[in-house]
C-alpha positions in Angstrom: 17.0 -2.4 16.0 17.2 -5.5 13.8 14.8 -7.2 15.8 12.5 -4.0 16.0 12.5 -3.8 11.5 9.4 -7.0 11.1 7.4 -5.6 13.7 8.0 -1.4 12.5 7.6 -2.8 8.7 3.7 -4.1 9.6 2.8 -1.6 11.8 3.4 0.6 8.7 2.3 -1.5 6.2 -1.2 -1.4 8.3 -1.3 2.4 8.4 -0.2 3.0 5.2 -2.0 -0.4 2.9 1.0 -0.6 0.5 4.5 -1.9 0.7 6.6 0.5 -1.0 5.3 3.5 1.5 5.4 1.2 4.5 9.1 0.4 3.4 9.7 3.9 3.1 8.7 4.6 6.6 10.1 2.6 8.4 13.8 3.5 6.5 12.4 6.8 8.1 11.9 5.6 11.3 15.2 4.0 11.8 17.4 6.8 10.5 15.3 9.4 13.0 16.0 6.8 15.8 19.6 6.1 14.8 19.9 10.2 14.9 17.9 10.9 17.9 19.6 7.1 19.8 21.2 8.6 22.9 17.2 9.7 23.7 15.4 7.0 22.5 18.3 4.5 24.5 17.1 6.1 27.9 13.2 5.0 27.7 12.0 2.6 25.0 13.7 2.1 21.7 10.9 0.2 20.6 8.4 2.7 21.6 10.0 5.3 20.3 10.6 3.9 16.9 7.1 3.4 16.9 6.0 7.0 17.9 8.4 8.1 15.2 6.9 5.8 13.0 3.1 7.2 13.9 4.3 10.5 13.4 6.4 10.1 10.3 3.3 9.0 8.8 1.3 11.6 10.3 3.5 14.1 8.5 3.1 12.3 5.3 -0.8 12.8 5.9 -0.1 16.4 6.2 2.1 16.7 3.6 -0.4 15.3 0.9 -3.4 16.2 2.8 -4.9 13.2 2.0 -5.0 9.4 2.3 -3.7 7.7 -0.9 -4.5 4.0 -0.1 -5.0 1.3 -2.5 -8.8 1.3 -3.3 -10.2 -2.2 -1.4 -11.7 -3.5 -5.0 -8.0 -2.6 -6.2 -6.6 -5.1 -3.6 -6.2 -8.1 -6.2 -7.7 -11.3 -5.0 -6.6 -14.8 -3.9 -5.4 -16.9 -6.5 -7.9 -19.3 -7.9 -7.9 -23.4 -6.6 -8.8 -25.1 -3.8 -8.0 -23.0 -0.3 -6.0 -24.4 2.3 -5.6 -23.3 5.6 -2.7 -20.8 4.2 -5.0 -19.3 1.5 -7.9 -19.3 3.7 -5.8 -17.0 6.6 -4.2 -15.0 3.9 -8.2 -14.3 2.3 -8.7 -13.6 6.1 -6.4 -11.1 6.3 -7.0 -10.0 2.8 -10.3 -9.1 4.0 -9.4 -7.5 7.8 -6.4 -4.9 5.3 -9.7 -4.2 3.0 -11.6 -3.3 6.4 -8.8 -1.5 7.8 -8.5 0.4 4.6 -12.0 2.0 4.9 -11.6 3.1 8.6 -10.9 7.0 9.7 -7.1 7.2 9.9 -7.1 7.9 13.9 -9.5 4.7 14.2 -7.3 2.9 12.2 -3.9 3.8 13.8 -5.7 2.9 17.0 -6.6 -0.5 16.2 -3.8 -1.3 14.5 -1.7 -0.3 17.4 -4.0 -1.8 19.8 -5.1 -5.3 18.7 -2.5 -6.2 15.7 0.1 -4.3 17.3 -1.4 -5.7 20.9 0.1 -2.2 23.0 -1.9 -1.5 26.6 -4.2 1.7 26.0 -1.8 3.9 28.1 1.4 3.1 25.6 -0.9 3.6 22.4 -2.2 6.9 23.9 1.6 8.0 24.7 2.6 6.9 21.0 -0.3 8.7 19.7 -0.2 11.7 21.7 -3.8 11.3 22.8 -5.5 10.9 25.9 -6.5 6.9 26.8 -10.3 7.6 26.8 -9.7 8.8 23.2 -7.6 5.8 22.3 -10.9 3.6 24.1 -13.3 5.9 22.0 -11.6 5.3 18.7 -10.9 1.4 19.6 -14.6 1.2 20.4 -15.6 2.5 17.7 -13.2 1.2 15.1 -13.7 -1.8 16.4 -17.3 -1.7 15.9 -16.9 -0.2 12.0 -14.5 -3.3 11.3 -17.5 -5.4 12.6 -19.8 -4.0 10.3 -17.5 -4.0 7.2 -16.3 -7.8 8.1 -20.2 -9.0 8.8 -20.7 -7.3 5.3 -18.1 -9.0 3.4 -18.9 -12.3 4.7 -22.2 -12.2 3.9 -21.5 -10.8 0.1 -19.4 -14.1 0.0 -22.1 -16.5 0.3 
């Protein structure tokens, strides 16, 4: 599971927008995998650290009943000087976590599974426990929100 800790640590830093919860999770995730390893060691570890994962955070969501994500003017900004091509793809992404941010939670465990993740429709519906028109609906539309935000921003910028 070594190789699976990067890729569980920014899936959850994506759903969740800050480091210390994302950490948090996936510490989750890998105990309930270690526990539950004789299942998950029949299918797909990977998956199924993931759908723990989803639904770890899921039960946080539930738990609080609300979203408590880092407010997108709290995200600080890049530091000041002249960008390079490191500070322009870290303002890049600075910008897409800001976007991300703003999104429904479904939407954005959706895209993030989808397109940062890159999982075919069929796994993200099986990790979700949704159907695949309902993971194409919330792409769709997420897709088309982060658009909108991202076409925003840009222009602000100018």
């Amino acid at each position: 599971m070594q190789v699976a800790e990067p890729v569980l640590a920014r899936m959850a830093w994506l759903l969740t927008g800050d480091v210390h919860r994302a950490q948090e999770l996936v510490q989750q995730a890998l105990v309930r995998t270690y526990v539950a390893w004789p299942r998950a060691r029949e299918g797909e570890p990977l998956a199924y650290a993931r759908r723990v994962l989803s639904n770890a955070r899921i039960d946080t969501w539930r738990r609080r009943r609300r979203e408590v994500l880092v407010a997108p003017d709290d995200v600080p900004d890049r530091a000041p000087g002249t960008p390079d091509a490191h500070a322009v793809a870290h303002a890049d992404r600075d910008r897409l976590v800001r976007a991300l941010a703003l999104l429904a939670p479904q939407r954005r465990r959706v895209v993030v599974l989808r397109y940062l993740m890159d999982l075919p429709e069929q796994q993200v519906a099986a990790d979700l426990g949704i159907s695949a028109g309902a993971v194409k609906s919330a792409a769709s539309r997420g897709l088309a929100q982060l658009r909108d935000l991202l076409t925003e921003t840009s222009e602000e910028n100018r």
